[in-house]
Each structure stands twice: as structure tokens, then as C-alpha cells.
N, C-alpha and C positions, 0 to 999 in steps of 0.2 A: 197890613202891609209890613211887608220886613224891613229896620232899618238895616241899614248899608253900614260894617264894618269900615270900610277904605271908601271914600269917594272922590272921584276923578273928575275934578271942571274944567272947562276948556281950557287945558295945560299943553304948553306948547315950550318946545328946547328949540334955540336958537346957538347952531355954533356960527362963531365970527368966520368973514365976516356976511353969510348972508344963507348958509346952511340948513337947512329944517328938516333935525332929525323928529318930531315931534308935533303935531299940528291940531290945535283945536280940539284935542283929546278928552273924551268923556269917560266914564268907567265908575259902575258901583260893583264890588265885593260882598257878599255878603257874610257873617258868621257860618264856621263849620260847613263851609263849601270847598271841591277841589275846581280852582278854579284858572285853566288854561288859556294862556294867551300865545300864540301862535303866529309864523309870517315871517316872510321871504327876509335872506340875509339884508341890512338895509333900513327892513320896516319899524324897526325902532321900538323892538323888543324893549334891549338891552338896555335904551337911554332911560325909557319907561320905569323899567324897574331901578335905575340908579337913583333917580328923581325923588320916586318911592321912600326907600332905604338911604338917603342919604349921602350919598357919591356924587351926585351931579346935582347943580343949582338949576334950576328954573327961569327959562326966562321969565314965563307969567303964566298964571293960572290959579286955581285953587288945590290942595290935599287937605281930604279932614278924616281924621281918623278917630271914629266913634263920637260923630259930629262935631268933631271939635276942630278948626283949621290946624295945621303944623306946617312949617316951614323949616324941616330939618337940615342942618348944615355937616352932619356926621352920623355915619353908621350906629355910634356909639347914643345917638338921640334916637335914631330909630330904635335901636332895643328897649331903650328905658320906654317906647311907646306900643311895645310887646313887636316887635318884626324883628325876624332875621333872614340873613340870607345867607345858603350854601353857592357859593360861586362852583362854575365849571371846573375850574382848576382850585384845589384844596388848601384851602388857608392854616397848612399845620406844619409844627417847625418837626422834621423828621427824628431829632434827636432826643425827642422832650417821649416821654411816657404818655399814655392816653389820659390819664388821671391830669398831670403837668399840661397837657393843652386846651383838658374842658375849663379851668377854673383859672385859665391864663388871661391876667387883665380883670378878673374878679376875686382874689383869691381871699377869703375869708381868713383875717386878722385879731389878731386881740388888742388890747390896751398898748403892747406894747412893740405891735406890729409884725410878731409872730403868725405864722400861717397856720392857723387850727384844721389840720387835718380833717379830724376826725367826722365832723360834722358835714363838710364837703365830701368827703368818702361814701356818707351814708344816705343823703342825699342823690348822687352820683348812683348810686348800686339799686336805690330804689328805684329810680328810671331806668338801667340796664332792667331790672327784673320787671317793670311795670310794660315797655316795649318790646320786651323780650331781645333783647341787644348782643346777646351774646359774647360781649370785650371783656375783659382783664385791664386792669387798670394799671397795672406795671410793666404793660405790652411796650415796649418800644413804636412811634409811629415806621417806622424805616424794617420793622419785622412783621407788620400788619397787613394785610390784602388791600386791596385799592376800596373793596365792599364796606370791608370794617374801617377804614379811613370817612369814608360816606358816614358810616355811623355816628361817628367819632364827633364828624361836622353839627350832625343833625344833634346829638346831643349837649354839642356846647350852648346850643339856641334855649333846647330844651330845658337847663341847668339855669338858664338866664332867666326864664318861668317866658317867653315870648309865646304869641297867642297866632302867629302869622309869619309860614314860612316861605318863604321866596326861593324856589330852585330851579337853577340853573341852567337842563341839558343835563338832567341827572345820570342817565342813564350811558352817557356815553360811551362807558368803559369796563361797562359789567356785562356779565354773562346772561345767558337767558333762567336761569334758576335765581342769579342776584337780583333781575329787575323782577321776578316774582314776587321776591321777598321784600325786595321794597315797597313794592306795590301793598301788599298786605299792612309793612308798616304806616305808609300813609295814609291807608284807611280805617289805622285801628287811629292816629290820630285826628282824621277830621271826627271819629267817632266819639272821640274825648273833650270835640267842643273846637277843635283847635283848625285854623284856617290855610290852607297850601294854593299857592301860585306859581304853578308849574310852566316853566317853558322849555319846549323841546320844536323841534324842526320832524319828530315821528310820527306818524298822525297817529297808527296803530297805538301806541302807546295814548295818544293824546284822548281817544275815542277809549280808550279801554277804563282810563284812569279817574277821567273828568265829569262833573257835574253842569259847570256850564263852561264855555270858550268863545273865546276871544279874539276876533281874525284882523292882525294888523297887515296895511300896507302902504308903503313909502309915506309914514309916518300917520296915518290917517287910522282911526278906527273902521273896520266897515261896516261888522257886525259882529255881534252878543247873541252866541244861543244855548238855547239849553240841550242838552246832549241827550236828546231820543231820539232813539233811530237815526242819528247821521252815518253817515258815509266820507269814504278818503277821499273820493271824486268831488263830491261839494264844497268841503273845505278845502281842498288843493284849490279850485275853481277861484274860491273867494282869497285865496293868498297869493293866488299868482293873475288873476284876471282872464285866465283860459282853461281852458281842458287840459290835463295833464295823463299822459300817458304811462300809470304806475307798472306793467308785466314788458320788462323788455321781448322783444321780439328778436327770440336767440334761437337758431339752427344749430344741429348736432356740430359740433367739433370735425374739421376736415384733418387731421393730424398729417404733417409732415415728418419734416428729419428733427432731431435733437437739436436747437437753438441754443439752449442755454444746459449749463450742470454745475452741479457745484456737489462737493464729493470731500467728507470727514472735517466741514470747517472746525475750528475748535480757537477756542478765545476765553483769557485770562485777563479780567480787568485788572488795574492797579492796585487794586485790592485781593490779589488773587483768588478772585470767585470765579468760578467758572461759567461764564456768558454763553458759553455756545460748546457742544461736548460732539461731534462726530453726526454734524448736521452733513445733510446730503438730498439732492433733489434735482428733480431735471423737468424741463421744459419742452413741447415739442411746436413746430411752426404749428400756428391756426389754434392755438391752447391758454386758456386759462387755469394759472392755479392758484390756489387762492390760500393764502397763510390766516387762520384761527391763533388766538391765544390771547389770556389775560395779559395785558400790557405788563412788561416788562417782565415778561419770559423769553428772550431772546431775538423775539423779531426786531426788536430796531438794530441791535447789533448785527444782524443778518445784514439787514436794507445796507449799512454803514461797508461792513465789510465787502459787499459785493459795488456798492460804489467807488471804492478807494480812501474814506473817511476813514477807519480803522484797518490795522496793521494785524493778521490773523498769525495766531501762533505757529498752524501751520492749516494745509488745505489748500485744494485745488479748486481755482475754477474759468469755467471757458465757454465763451460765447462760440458757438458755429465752430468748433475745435481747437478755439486759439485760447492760450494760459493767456488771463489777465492780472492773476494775482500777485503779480512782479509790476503792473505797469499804473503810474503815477494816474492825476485821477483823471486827464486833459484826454489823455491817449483812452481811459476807458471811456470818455463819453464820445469816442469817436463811433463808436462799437454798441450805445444802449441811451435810452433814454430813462431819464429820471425825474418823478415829478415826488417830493420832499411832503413831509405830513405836515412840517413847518412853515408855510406859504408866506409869514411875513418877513422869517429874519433868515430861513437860508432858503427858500424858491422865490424871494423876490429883491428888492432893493429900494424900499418904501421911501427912499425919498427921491428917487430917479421918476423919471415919467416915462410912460407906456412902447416910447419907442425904446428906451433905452432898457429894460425890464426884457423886450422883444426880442430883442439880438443878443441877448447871453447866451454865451456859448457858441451860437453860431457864428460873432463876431470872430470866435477863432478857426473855424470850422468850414464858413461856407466863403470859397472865394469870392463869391458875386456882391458882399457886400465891402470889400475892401478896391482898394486903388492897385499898382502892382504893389507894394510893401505891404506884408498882412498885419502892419502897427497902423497903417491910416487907413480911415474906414470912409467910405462914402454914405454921406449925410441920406444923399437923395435914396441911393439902394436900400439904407437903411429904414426910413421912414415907409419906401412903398411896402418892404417887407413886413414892417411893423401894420403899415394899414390893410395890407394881406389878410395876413393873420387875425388881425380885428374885425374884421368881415367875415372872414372863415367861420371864424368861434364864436360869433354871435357875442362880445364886449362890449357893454353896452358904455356910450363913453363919450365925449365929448368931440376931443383928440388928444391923438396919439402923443399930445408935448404936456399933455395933465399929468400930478404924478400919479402915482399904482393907489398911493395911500389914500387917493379919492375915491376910487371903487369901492361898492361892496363886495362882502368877503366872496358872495357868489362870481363876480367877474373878475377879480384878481386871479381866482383860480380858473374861470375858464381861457385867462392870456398865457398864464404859468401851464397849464394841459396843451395850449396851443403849442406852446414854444416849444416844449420837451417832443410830442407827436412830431411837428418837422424837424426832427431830428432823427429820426431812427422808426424806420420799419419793422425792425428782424428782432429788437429786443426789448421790451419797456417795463419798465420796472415801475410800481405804485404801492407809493404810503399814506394809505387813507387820505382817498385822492378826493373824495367826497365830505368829509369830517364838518359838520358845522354847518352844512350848506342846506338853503331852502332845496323843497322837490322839484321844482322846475330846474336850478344848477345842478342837483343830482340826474335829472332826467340826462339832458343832455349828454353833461362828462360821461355815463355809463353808457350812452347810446355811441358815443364816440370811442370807448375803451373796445364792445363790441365790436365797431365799425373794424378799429387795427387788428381785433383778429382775424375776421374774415377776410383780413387782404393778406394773412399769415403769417403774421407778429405772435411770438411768444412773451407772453404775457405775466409778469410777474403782481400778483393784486397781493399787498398783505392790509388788511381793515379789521379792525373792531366790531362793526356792524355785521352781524349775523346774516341778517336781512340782504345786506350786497352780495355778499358772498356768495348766498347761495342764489342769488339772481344771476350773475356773471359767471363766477367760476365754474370749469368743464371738470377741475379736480378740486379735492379739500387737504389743506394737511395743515395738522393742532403742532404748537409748540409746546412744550410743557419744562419749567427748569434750565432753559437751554438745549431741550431737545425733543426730535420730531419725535410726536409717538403717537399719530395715526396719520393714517393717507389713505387715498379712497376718492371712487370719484361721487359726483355730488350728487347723484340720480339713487345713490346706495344708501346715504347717511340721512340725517337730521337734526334740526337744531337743538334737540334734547341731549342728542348723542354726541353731539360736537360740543355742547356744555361740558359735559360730564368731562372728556378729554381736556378740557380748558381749566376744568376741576383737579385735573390731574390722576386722572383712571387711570389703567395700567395700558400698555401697546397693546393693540390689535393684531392679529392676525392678518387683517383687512389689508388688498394688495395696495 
């Protein structure tokens, strides 16, 4: 019998005052396994693994790592007990060198408190060569790709000699050739001995990547298996408590008239770099199109710009034939819907509750919920609205006077999708409207994105996910540097080929 690297006894997270993110939780690890744990926004992934590593105290239970209890009260304890963790969002100071951010917090000293290079350099370059890692150590973080940043992370663990890596949602921001390549390196490390616990929300991935997994819900374990022959449908099953319907059920595109265009944007950050170079695109009723690209190539300045959040150097654009790019941002939300890829700090108001979260925007917009003055709002209008909507979109919720910040990240977003949809038929704009979220909240949000086109909503989808993309969208188009440089509809292309543009190939031809 194998012992068990990590063992997990009945460990249970209580937030005050009566919250249970965590319940009676079991869990063995074993050495040199990839080992996935899985489950709906809520299920208590994330508290799990804090627990783990260090970040969050325990109410009660047991951790023993290589039979030995521990009770860590810092990240910095877990290393020294071989674990690290790459977090979803990247813990690296953008102006520091990559060499400057592996060895940051350990930096190898002499007598007289000098930083000995040398030794850390050659250490460092042994792991680039033994991984095959590809970095330059005098790379700028802030001049490095989001992939080699990934790297970046994973090597500062590696550096620290840790035996057990905790990731993230790794994949959330790479291309389909970078999660290959990651994929290959976390197999050449479980092959070195070395232990990975992987959390994503993609089964594909999860099935592709994994030895055994781990299906958590609303905080419970339910079940440990070992990954032969599973399927998407069983583990959705066991993450969500039902059948889960993965192939949207989408009809050819009825196209109407031009809804939406936007025609030579162009945008110069403060820095004068040029954010956007003589973008241009158009929308027609009953249409998805669907925006590709490595983050931070231009699509959020796009999203921003055509909301009224940035100021474009010059550029036209027009909803149904009308210039909006003169008008403040009140009067464009009269005209379009907007659901933000930030759902906590600019799609919601996390310390308001569910009614008040409900009527943004519409409190300026729809007269039914005001009195005659549109500064006094009626309480009662506003609450039946709110409970409307809660029912609409399937929130799952208590009431509507909780704040937002109690939901899971799945129903936050399905009140913020609600709210922005009754708003506007004719134009809707989305940024990574799905990002984070269990399959049962992506079910939904997508069946309902579908839903507004086929009532002839022109549809704006920009996402990271490959995988939506090409489920939703009727067209495709890659940003690259600030500029489009393929388009194409989605029956033409492929996610190889859509990398490669994300890669930065050369324009297509392709209409």
C-alpha cells in the first residue's frame, strides 16, 4: 500500500459567523501523481487549497504531510514543507527581471550580506535547461508573454527545491499550443518524482491531464477516482448533481441589418504605445462574433473604448447608424448592454445587496422603477424587479436584501448577465462572460447568450476560452498587437489556426 504524500482528515473551514466553506473533508495525495480536484464555483476548491499552503486557518481537522501533522500558518511554512502554489493571477513584480523574481525572498548571501549571484544563476539555468523553459533571465517581467510568466511562477517553486505544486486555473489565459506545452511540462515533472494539484473548472483538460480527481460540492468531498475511461458527462454529473448539457444547441445565424460597427479605432496609452491601430468590425442582427487573442493585445481596450471608459484617439462607432463615440457613457448604455470580465469591482457593488446590484443602470433608465422625479426610486418597483430577475436567471439566493458578496462567483454572474440582458435587445457586448465559472453557470449564461440572438441581438463575445468561442460564435476574429489580423467565420477555421493568429502569424487572406 502506498503511503499518502498529503493527508486530509476530517477538515472543516468555518467563516463567522456560521458559514461552511469546508465540511468533514477527507483527501489522500499520493507521491508523483497529477492529482485534480474539481467543483462548482462555491465547492470550496479554493478554501481547500488555502488551508493546504498556508493562507487560510482551519477551523478543525487534521493535515499531515509525509505522516507528519502540520499546522501551517504561512505560505512561507508550506515551502519550507516542499508545497507551492502558482495562484491564478501571478504573483510577480512586473519591473523586476525574471532572474530578480525567482530568487526574491531567498536571495543567496554571503557573510556580509552580499547577493552571490553566481550560484543562484547557475542553479536557475540548470532548471531552465533540465525543463526545457525557454527564459532569459535578464527578460523584463512586463516584456515576457503571459506563458513565460507561467513559467516564471513555476520555476520560483522549483528553485525553492518544493516537491508539490498547487495550480491554480492554470490555463486560463493561454493559447491552445501553450496549454500543450504546459501540459508536457507537468508531465515531465510528475516524471521527476514531483507531485501536481491541479484545479481548473475544464473537464477536458482535467481528463486529459490527470491521474486520479477529486469532485468537490458545496464543500463536501463526494468522490475520488482514478481517471480510466471517465467522461465529461459523469463528472459534470458529480459536480453539479445533474446532467449537464455540454453542445449548445445552436441554428445557422439568421443575419439581419448592420447593428453594430466600429471603423479605424486607434488608441495611444499614456505611454504612447499603441493599444489599438485601425481596428474595425461590424455586427449584424441574429450574429455572434467572437474576439480571440492573447490577453493584452488590445481586446480590453476595445471592450473599454466602445463602452465610453477610454477616450479613442480617433474612430468611429455606431450602434443601428448612430455615432456614439462623442457620447458620455450613461447615454451609450442607453443603446447596449454590457456585462464587464470584472464582476466584483466594476459589474457589481459587493457590499450592496441583490436588489440594489439589480437595478444599476436601470435605476436611470427604466421609468417604472422611479416615482415622477427619476432621483426617487421606488422601493416596492425596485425589489419586484429585482425578484424578477432572480427568478428569470435562476440566482440561487436567499433574498434579494443579502449582499452580492454572499453568492458564489457562479450566481453573482448569473444576476450581473441578468441585469445587463434587460437592458438591451439590439446590442450586447461580453467580456469573458463565463471566466471562472463551474459548467453548470457556463451552461446556462451560453444558453441564454444564444437565447439574445435568436431574438436578433448582435452580439459582441470577446473570451479567452477557445472552447466558447468556437461553441457560440457565428464569426471569429484574432487580435494581435492591437490589431485584427484574421476574420473568418467559425465553420472555416480551427483552434490550431486560431492559436497560431493568437501567436501572431501574418493576415489572412480569409474574408
Amino acid at each position: 500500500m502506498v503511503e499518502a504524500l498529503i493527508e486530509i482528515d476530517s477538515l472543516v473551514k468555518i467563516y463567522p459567523p456560521s458559514t461552511i466553506a469546508v465540511k468533514d473533508f477527507d483527501l489522500k495525495i499520493n507521491t508523483g501523481e497529477i492529482h485534480s480536484v474539481i467543483g462548482e464555483n462555491g465547492a470550496g476548491k479554493s478554501t481547500l487549497m488555502k488551508m493546504i499552503y498556508g493562507l487560510t486557518e482551519r477551523s478543525s481537522g487534521k493535515i499531515k504531510i509525509n505522516n507528519r501533522d502540520v499546522k501551517f500558518t504561512s505560505p512561507q511554512q508550506a515551502v519550507k514543507y516542499g508545497i507551492g502554489m502558482v495562484h491564478q493571477e501571478f504573483m510577480l513584480i512586473p519591473s523586476y527581471t525574471v532572474f530578480e523574481n525567482i530568487i526574491l525572498g531567498v536571495e543567496p548571501t554571503s557573510k556580509l550580506g552580499i547577493i552571490e549571484k553566481k550560484e543562484a544563476e547557475k542553479k536557475i539555468k540548470d532548471l531552465i535547461k533540465q525543463y526545457n523553459f525557454n527564459l532569459k533571465l535578464k527578460s523584463k517581467i512586463s516584456e515576457i508573454s503571459v506563458a513565460a510568466q507561467q513559467k516564471v511562477e513555476i520555476l520560483k517553486l522549483l528553485y525553492r527545491d518544493v516537491d508539490v505544486l498547487i495550480l491554480d486555473e492554470p490555463t486560463a489565459v493561454l493559447t491552445p499550443q501553450e496549454i500543450e506545452d504546459l501540459f508536457l511540462r507537468l508531465k515531465k515533472l510528475r516524471y521527476e518524482g514531483r507531485t501536481i494539484i491541479f484545479i481548473s473548472h475544464k473537464l477536458d483538460e482535467v481528463l486529459e491531464l490527470s491521474d486520479v480527481i477529486t469532485v468537490m460540492r458545496k464543500g463536501e468531498k463526494i468522490t475520488t477516482l482514478e481517471n480510466n475511461n471517465l467522461g465529461k458527462a459523469e463528472l459534470a454529473k458529480a459536480m453539479v448533481g445533474r446532467d449537464v448539457i455540454f453542445s449548445i444547441d445552436k441554428t445557422k445565424a439568421n443575419l439581419g441589418d448592420v447593428i453594430f460597427s466600429a471603423v479605424n479605432l486607434n488608441y495611444k496609452d499614456a505611454n504612447g504605445i499603441q493599444q489599438l491601430e485601425d481596428v474595425s468590425l461590424q455586427i449584424n442582427s441574429g450574429e455572434i462574433l467572437g474576439v480571440a487573442g492573447v490577453e493584452g493585445n488590445g481586446q480590453y481596450e476595445l471592450v473599454r473604448a466602445i463602452s465610453g471608459l477610454l477616450d479613442l484617439d480617433y474612430g468611429e462607432i455606431k450602434i443601428k447608424n448612430k455615432n456614439i463615440e462623442d457620447l458620455d457613457i450613461l447615454k451609450r448604455r442607453r443603446e447596449m448592454a454590457y456585462v464587464t470580465q470584472d464582476r466584483k469591482f466594476m459589474g457589481s457593488a459587493q457590499d450592496l445587496n441583490l436588489m440594489e446590484n439589480s437595478i444599476m443602470t436601470h435605476h436611470r433608465l427604466n421609468d417604472e422603477l422611479s416615482y415622477y422625479h427619476p432621483v426617487l426610486l421606488s422601493k416596492s418597483a425596485s425589489i419586484k424587479f429585482a425578484d424578477n430577475l432572480i427568478n428569470k436567471f435562476k440566482v440561487i439566493s436567499e433574498s434579494s436584501k443579502q449582499p452580492i458578496s454572499s453568492l458564489s462567483g457562479g450566481n453573482q454572474q448569473r444576476l450581473i448577465v441578468g441585469r445587463e440582458f434587460m437592458l438591451s435587445d439590439q446590442f450586447i457586448m461580453l467580456d469573458n462572460p463565463t471566466r471562472g465559472l463551474d459548467v453548470g453557470s457556463i451552461e446556462f449564461i451560453q444558453e441564454e447568450i444564444i437565447n439574445k440572438r435568436d431574438k436578433g441581438a448582435a452580439v459582441l463575445l470577446v473570451s479567452a476560452d477557445l472552447d466558447e468561442l468556437f461553441s457560440l460564435a457565428d464569426r471569429l476574429l484574432v487580435m494581435h498587437s492591437g490589431k485584427v489580423v484574421f476574420n473568418t467565420d467559425t465553420a472555416r477555421t480551427n483552434k490550431e489556426e486560431i492559436g497560431q493568429y493568437m501567436l501572431g502569424a501574418e493576415m489572412s487572406d480569409s474574408a
